[in-house]
C-alpha positions in Angstrom: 0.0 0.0 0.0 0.9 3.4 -0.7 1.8 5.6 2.0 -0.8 8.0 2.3 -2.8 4.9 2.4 -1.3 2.8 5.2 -1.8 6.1 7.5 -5.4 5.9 6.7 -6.0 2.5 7.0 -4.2 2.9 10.6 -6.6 5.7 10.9 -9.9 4.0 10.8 -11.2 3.1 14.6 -13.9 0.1 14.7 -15.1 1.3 18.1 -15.9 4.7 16.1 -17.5 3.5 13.4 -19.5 1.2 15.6 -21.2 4.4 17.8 -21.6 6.3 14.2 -23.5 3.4 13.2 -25.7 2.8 16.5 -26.3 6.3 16.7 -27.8 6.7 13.5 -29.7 4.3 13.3 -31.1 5.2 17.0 -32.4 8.7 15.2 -35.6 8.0 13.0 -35.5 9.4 9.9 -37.9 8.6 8.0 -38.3 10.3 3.9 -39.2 13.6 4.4 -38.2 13.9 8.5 -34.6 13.6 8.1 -33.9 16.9 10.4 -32.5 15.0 13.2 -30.0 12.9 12.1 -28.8 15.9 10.0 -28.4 17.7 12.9 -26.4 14.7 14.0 -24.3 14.9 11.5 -23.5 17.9 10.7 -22.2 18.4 14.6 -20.1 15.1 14.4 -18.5 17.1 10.7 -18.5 20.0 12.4 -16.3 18.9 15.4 -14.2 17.4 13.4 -13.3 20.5 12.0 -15.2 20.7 8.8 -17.0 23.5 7.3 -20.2 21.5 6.3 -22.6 23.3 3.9 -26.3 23.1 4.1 -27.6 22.4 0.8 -31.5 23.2 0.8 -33.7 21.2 -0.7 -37.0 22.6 0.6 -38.0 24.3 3.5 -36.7 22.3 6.5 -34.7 19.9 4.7 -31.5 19.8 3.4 -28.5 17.8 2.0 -25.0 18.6 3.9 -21.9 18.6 1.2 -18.3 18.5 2.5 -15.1 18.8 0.4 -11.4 18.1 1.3 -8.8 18.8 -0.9 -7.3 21.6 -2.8 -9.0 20.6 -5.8 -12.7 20.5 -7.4 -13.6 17.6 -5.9 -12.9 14.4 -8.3 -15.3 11.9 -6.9 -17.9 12.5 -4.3 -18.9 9.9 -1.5 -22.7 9.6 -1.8 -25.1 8.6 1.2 -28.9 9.2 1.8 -29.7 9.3 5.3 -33.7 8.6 5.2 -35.1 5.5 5.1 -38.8 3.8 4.7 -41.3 4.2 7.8 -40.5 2.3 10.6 -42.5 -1.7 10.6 -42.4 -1.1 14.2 -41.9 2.2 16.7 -41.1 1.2 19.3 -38.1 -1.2 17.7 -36.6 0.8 15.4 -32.9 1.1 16.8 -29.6 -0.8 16.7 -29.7 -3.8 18.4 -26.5 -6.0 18.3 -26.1 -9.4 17.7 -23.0 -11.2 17.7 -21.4 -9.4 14.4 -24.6 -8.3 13.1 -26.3 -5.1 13.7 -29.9 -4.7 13.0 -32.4 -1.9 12.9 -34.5 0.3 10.8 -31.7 1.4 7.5 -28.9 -0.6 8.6 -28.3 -1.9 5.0 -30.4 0.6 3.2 -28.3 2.1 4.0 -27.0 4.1 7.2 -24.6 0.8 6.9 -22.9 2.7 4.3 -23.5 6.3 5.5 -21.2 5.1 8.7 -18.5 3.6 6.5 -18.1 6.7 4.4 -17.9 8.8 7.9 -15.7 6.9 9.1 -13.2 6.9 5.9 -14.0 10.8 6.3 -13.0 11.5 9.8 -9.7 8.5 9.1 -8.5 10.6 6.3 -8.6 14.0 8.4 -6.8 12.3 10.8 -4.3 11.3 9.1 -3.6 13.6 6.9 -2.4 17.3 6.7 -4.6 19.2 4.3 -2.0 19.3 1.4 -2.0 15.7 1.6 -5.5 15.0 1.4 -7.6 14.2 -2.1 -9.7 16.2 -3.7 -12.7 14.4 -2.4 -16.2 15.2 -1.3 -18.8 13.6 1.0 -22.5 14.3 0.0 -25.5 12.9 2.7 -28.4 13.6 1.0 -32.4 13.5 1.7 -35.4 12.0 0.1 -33.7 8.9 -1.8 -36.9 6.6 -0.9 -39.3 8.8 -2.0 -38.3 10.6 -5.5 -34.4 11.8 -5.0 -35.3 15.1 -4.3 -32.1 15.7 -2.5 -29.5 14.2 -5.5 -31.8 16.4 -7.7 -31.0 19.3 -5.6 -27.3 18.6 -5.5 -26.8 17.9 -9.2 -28.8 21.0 -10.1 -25.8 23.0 -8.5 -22.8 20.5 -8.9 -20.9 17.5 -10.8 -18.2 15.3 -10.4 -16.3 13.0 -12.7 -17.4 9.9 -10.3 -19.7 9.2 -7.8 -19.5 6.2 -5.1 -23.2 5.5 -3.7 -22.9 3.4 -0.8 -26.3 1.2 -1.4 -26.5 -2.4 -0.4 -24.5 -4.4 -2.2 -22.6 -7.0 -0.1 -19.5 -5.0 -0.7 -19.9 -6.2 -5.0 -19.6 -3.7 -7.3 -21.7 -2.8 -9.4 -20.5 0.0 -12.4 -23.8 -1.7 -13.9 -27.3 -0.6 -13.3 -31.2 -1.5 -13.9 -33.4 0.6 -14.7 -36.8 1.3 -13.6 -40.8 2.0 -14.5 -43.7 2.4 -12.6 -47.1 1.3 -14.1 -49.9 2.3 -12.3 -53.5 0.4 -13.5 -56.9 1.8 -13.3 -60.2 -0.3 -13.5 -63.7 0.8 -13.0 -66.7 -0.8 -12.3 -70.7 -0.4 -11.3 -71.2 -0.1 -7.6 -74.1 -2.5 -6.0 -75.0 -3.7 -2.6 -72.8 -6.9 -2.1 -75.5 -9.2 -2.0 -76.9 -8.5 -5.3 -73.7 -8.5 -7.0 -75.3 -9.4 -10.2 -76.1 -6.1 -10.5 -73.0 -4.6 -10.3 -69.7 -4.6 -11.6 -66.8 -5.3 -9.7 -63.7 -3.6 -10.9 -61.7 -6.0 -8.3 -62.3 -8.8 -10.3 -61.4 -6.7 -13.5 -58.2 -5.9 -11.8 -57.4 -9.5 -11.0 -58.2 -10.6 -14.4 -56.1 -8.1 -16.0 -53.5 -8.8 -14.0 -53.7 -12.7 -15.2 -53.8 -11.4 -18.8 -50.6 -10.0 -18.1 -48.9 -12.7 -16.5 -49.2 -14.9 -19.1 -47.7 -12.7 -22.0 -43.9 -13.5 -22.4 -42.7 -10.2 -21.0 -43.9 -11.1 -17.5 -42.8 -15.0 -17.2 -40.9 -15.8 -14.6 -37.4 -17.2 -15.0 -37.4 -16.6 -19.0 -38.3 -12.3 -19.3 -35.3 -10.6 -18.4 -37.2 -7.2 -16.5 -37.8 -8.4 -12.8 -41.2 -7.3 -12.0 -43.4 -7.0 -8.5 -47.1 -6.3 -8.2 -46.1 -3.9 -5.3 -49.9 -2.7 -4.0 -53.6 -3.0 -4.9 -56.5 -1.1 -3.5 -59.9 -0.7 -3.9 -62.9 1.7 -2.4 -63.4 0.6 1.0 -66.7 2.3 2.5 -70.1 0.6 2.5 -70.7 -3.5 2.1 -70.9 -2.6 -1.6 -69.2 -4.4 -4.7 -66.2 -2.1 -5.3 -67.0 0.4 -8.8 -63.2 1.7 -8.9 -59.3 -0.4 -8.3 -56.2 0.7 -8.6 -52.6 -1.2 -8.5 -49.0 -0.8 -9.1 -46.3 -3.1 -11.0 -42.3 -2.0 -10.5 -40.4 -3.2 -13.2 -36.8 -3.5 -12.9 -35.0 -3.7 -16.6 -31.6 -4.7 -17.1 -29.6 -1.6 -17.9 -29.9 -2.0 -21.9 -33.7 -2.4 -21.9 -35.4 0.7 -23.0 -38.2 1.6 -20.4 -40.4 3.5 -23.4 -39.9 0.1 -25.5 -41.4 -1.9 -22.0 -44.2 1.1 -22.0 -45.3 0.3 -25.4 -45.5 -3.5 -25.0 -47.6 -3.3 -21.5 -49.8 -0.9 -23.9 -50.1 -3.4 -26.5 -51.0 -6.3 -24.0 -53.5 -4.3 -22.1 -55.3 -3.1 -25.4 -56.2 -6.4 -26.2 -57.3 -7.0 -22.7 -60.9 -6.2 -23.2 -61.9 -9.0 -25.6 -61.0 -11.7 -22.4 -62.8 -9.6 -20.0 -66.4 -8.2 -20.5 -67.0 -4.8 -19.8 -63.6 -3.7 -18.6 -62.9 0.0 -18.0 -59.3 0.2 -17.6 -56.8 3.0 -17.5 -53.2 2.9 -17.8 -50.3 5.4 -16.8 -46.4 5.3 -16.4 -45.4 8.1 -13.6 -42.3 7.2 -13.2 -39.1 5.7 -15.7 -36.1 6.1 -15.3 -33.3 4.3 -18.2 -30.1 2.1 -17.0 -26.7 2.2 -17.7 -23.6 0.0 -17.6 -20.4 1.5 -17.3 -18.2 -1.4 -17.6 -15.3 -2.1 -15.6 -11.9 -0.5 -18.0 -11.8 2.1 -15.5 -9.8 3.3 -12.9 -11.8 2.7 -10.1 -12.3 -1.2 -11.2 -8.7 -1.2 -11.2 -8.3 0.4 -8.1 -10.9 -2.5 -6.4 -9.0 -5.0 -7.9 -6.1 -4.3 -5.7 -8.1 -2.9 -3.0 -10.3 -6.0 -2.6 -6.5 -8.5 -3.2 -4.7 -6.5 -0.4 -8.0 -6.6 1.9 -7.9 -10.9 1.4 -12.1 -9.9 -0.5 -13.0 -11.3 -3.8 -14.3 -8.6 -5.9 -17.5 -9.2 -7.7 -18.8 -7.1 -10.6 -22.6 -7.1 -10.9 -25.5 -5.2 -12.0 -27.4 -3.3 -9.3 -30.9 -4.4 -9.9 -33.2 -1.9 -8.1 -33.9 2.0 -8.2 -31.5 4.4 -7.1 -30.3 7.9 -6.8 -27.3 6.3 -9.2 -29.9 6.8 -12.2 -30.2 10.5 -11.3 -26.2 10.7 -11.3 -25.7 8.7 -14.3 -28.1 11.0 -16.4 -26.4 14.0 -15.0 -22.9 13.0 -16.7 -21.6 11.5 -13.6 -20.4 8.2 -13.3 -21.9 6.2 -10.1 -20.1 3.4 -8.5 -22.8 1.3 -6.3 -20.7 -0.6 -3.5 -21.9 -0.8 0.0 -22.0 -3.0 2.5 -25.8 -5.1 3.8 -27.9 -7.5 1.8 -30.7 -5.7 -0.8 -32.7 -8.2 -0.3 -33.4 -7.5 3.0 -33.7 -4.1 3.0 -37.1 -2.8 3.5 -38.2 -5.4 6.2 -38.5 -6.3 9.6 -35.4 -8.5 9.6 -32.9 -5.7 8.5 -29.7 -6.2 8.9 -25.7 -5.4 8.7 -22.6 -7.2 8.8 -20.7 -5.2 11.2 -17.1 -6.4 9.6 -18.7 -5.7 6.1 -19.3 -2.3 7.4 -16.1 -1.5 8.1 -14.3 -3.5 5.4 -16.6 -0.9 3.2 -14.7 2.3 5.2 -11.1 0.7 3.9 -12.6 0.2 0.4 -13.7 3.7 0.2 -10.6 5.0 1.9 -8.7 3.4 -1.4 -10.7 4.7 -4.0 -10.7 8.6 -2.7 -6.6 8.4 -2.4 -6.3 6.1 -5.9 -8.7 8.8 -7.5 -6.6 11.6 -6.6 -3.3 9.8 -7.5 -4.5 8.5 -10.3 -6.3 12.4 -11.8 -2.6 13.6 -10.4 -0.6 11.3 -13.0 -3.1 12.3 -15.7 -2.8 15.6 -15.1 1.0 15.4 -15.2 0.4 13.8 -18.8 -2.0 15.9 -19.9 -1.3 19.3 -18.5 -4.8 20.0 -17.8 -7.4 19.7 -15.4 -9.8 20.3 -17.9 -8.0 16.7 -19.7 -8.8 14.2 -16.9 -11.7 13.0 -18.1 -12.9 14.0 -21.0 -15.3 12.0 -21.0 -16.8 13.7 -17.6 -18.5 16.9 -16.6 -16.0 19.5 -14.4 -18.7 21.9 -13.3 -17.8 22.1 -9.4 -20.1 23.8 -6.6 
């Protein structure tokens, strides 16, 4: 290991990284009602001597953007800091078991939030300013909602590379799905449920369309490449009446080459044909929300900084595709180029049984500690080649904050 490196390395402290992690996940912070653990962190920044900048978003909430470095910052350290409601109030918090930490975001991903904090506070340790990279550390709001708070950031500022600390079990993933939203629509005839003869139930209509859809190619199982889930369904609730009006929801997850418009079309197609299977349906259909993969691929100098990142640490690397939504779509349109790496399991994220490997959590601190210091040696030999800072990348947007 380099130098500058070793001292860093030497720098991280488990015990601190443990009490960043417990403490945030013992402040709720749920989308929308992430003043508190802002708060939070924006005293521990502060104490450590940062100047941390408020970055609003709306009124009462706010992203917090640190820089280190004498440069424009050459990749950014991206965290979001709210999670989804709490399953259970009063049982929210960290609770420790063995090498595994649980609670409310401790994949998804205040797991990673800690790690980058702690490869923050280890690098202004120790290191003198002139010796630290031009890095920056952005905790942002909103991701589980609609990104509000990487909107807000990107609207004012870029970076050649971004490192979002999702859940990955520590793979990497320079490859990401993309997403849609299709939101259904049926309507019925309300009647008294006993005389449902008379009505029209736009439940069943639902149901049925929702069987129509299953069966076309695009949605089966183990042969359609998009990974799709019928997330809710709801229908009018008052009165002991056949329901007249149903609505549901379908995510679907494409691999990061899949158009979303060409998915759009073909759920279209299938649903225009619905009506000759099911008499007298009434059904409306809108996409609210799509958002296009990308994949990256790995001949870059971040992959090779992994590969002997993940050698030294005794870690096999694995390259993957990141296969949920994320504010790495939001970065990736905006001309940066996300890393997803973090430590915790997707899968569980978004349940009761939430959970971290603590070791994975601070393996993910050393990881990130070697790509801010390969970054900035690696932009400092291209810059010696190319006599430009403008020449890095040319491939990447230098707009700064």
């Amino acid at each position: 290991m380099s130098g500058r490196l070793e001292e860093v390395m030497a720098a991280i402290a488990p015990a601190r990284l443990k009490g960043t992690l417990t403490d945030l996940l013992d402040i709720y912070s749920p989308s929308g009602k992430e003043e508190d653990i802002q708060l939070y962190l924006e005293d521990l920044l502060s104490r450590a001597g940062f100047s941390v900048e408020r970055q609003e978003v709306e009124e009462e909430r706010y992203n917090l953007r640190v820089t280190m470095g004498e440069n424009e910052p050459r990749l950014y350290l991206v965290g979001h800091v709210d999670t989804v409601p709490a399953w259970d109030l009063e049982e929210f918090g960290a609770r420790e078991d063995g090498d595994l930490v649980r609670g409310l975001g401790s994949a998804d991903m205040k797991g990673g939030c800690a790690a980058m904090l702690e490869t923050w506070l280890a690098l202004a340790q120790a290191l003198k300013p002139a010796r630290r990279p031009s890095v920056g550390l952005l905790l942002v709001v909103g991701e589980e909602e609609n990104g509000d708070g990487s909107a807000a950031f990107l609207k004012r500022c870029s970076a050649p590379w971004a490192v979002i600390g999702e859940p990955t079990g520590l793979s990497a993933c320079f490859a990401h799905f993309g997403y849609l939203e299709a939101g259904f629509v049926t309507r019925g005839v309300r009647s008294h449920s006993s005389l449902p003869e008379l009505g029209h139930n736009a439940v069943e209509s639902m149901l049925r369309v929702l069987l129509h859809l299953g069966k076309d190619s695009l949605f089966k199982r183990g042969e359609s490449e998009i990974v799709y889930s019928i997330r809710e369904m709801r229908s009018s609730q008052k009165g002991f009446v056949v329901p007249d009006r149903c609505e549901a929801w379908i995510d679907l997850h494409l691999p990061p080459e899949r158009d979303p418009g060409s998915v759009e079309q073909a759920i279209r197609r299938i649903t225009a044909g619905a009506g000759q299977y099911i008499p007298g349906l009434d059904l409306s259909v809108a996409f609210d929300f799509a958002s296009p993969g990308y994949n990256l691929g790995t001949d870059n100098p971040l992959a090779r900084i992994l590969e002997q990142t993940y050698q030294r640490l005794g870690l096999t690397l694995k390259f993957e595709a990141f296969r949920s939504h994320s504010d790495g779509n939001l970065f990736h349109a905006a001309g940066c180029r996300p890393l997803i790496l973090g430590p915790g399991a997707l899968e569980i994220s978004h349940t009761p049984e939430e959970q971290v490997s603590f070791p994975e959590v601070l393996a993910a601190a050393r990881i990130y500690a070697a790509l801010c210091l390969g970054m900035d040696q690696y932009a400092g030999l291209a810059l010696e080649r190319r006599g430009s800072l403008n020449c890095f990348d040319r491939q990447a947007s230098w707009v700064g904050c």
